[in-house]
C-alpha positions, 0 to 999 in steps of 0.5 A: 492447507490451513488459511484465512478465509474471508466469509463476510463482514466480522467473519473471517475463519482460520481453517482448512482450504484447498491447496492451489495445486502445481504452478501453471505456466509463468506462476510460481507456487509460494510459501508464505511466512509473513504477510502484513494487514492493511487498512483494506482487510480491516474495512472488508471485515468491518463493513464488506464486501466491497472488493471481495467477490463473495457473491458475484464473479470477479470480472478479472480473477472469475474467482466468487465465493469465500476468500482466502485473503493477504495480498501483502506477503513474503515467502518462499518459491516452492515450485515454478511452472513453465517458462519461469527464468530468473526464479528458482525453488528455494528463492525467497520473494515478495509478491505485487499482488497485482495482476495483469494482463500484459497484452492490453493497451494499458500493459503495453504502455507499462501502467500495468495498475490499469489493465483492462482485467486487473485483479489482486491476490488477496482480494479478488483471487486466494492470497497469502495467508496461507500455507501456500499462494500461487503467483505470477513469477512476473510479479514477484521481486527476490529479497534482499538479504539485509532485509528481513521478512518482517520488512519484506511483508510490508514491500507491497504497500510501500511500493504503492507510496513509491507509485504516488511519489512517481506520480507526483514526481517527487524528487529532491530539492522539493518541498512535500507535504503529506496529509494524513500519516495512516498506513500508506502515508508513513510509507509516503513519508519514508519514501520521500525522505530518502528523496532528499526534499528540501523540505518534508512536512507532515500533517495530521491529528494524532499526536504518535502519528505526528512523531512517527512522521519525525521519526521518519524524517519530516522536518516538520510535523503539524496538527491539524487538530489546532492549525490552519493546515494550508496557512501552516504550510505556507508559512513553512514554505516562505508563502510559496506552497509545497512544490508537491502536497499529497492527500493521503487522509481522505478527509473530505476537505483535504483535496481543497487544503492540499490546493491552497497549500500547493505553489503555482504550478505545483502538484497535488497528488490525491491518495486517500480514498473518499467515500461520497464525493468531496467538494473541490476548489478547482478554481484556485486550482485552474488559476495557479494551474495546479496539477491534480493527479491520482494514483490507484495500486502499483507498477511491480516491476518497478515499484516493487525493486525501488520498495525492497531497496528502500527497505533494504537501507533504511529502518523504516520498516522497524519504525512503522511495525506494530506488533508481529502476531501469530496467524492463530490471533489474526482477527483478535489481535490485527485486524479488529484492533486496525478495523476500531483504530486501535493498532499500534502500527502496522501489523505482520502475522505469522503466517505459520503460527 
């Protein structure tokens, strides 16, 4: 079957791979026809391997070697394997791509994102972007007809922002401030817009992100690039701080602005990645008790419904697309120009073109 195949650092190949083969039980065989690029495919092509198990087996999928990557895709069931309910061929499903156990303390306590042997389509066993992908059914959430492939392919990374607004209890009446409006924080921004917040702000340093933000339903768009971010915030919020204030940029002074930007008693949520260990002010934040709390991944059976149902009554997913591109173009077109900074939102590939 045709596929993208991950090889290593500037090396991914669209070419032939061996076909997953009928379902096992609990999986379903997929047919992908969208499948969305994320800020990770863009940094294991630039600077990988970091995720990818390209030399050494991957501790939970067993899965070494190249790759074939996409773990933010859309298709349709092909074939169920054994014991399957709620399915049926022809179906048309957005895959978690997260994969779990089910049988470990953590999966018996439903935060399945932390399973003992936790891996993810796309990255660490085959993925999407390809003709075909298997799936465990459990994972898997139809889609609702008003929402298009185009959106569904991006229920995945969504789900991952409705996750960090779940951790950080997110709820209306609430001022929220995200910091940083990449890829996940447009997502974040949407999300908690649908929230009913009292107040929604949002901060960064690129004009058009900043717009994108509005467009979404901040209330309040501030520039980083020329504002003391927890002064502006706290004058946004009548000196309080926001009830919740999410680190979304991995800047590394953001974890200490989101701090002083938060009231007391309040919540930081920390979604941005660092790559060398930030300094933290944990003083003020032990002194206003400041609740610090991190979030990785998803929960899909509940994640993922509540992102299809955002897709489904919003129109976040034409306002953060940037261009849909044929699978052909892939690297060219998608992941180069996310991987230097230069893609107009976020993209979908077609994965049969």
């Amino acid at each position: 079957m045709r596929a993208a195949v991950y090889h290593g650092a500037g090396d991914v190949r669209i070419e032939a791979a061996a076909a997953p083969g009928e379902p096992g039980p609990g999986q379903v065989l997929i047919a992908p026809s969208m499948a969305a690029i994320c800020g990770t495919d863009a940094s294991e092509y630039a600077h990988g391997p970091h995720m990818i198990p390209l030399h050494e087996p991957h501790p939970g999928s067993g899965h070494v070697g190249p790759l074939v990557i996409g773990h933010e895709f859309v298709g349709r069931v092909e074939a169920l394997g054994d014991g399957v309910e709620g399915l049926a061929v022809g179906d048309r499903v957005v895959s978690g791509a997260g994969v779990s156990c089910g049988e470990c303390a953590w999966c018996e306590a439903g935060r399945t994102n932390l399973c003992a042997t936790y891996y993810t389509l796309g990255l660490s066993a085959p993925g999407g972007l390809a003709e075909q992908v298997l799936s465990p059914a459990s994972i898997c959430a139809p889609v609702p007809g008003e929402v298009p492939d185009v959106g569904a392919a991006m229920a995945q990374p969504l789900a991952v922002a409705i996750h960090a607004l779940d951790r950080g209890g997110v709820g209306r009446g609430q001022t929220v401030a995200v910091l940083g409006i990449g890829g996940i924080g447009g997502f974040l921004v949407g999300a908690a817009s649908t929230r009913e917040p009292r107040r929604l702000i949002a901060v960064d340093v690129d004009p058009g992100k900043l717009a994108l933000a509005s467009a979404l339903g901040a209330d309040e768009a501030i520039d980083a690039r020329s504002t003391d971010v927890a002064a502006a915030i706290l004058e946004a919020t009548g000196g309080e701080g926001a009830d919740v204030v999410i680190e979304a940029s991995g800047v590394p002074r953001n974890p200490s602005t989101a701090i002083h930007a938060t009231k007391r008693g309040g919540r930081v949520v920390i979604v941005g990645l660092q790559a060398e260990p930030p300094p933290v002010d944990i003083f003020d934040a032990a002194l206003r008790e400041v609740d610090l709390i991190a979030t990785v991944a998803h929960i899909c059976d509940a994640n993922l419904p509540a992102a299809l149902g955002v897709l489904a009554r919003t129109g976040l997913a034409s306002e953060v697309l940037g261009e849909v591109v044929p699978m052909s173009r892939l690297v060219e077109d998608a992941i180069a120009p996310l991987a230097d900074g230069r893609a107009p939102g976020k993209m979908v590939v077609e994965v049969a073109a």
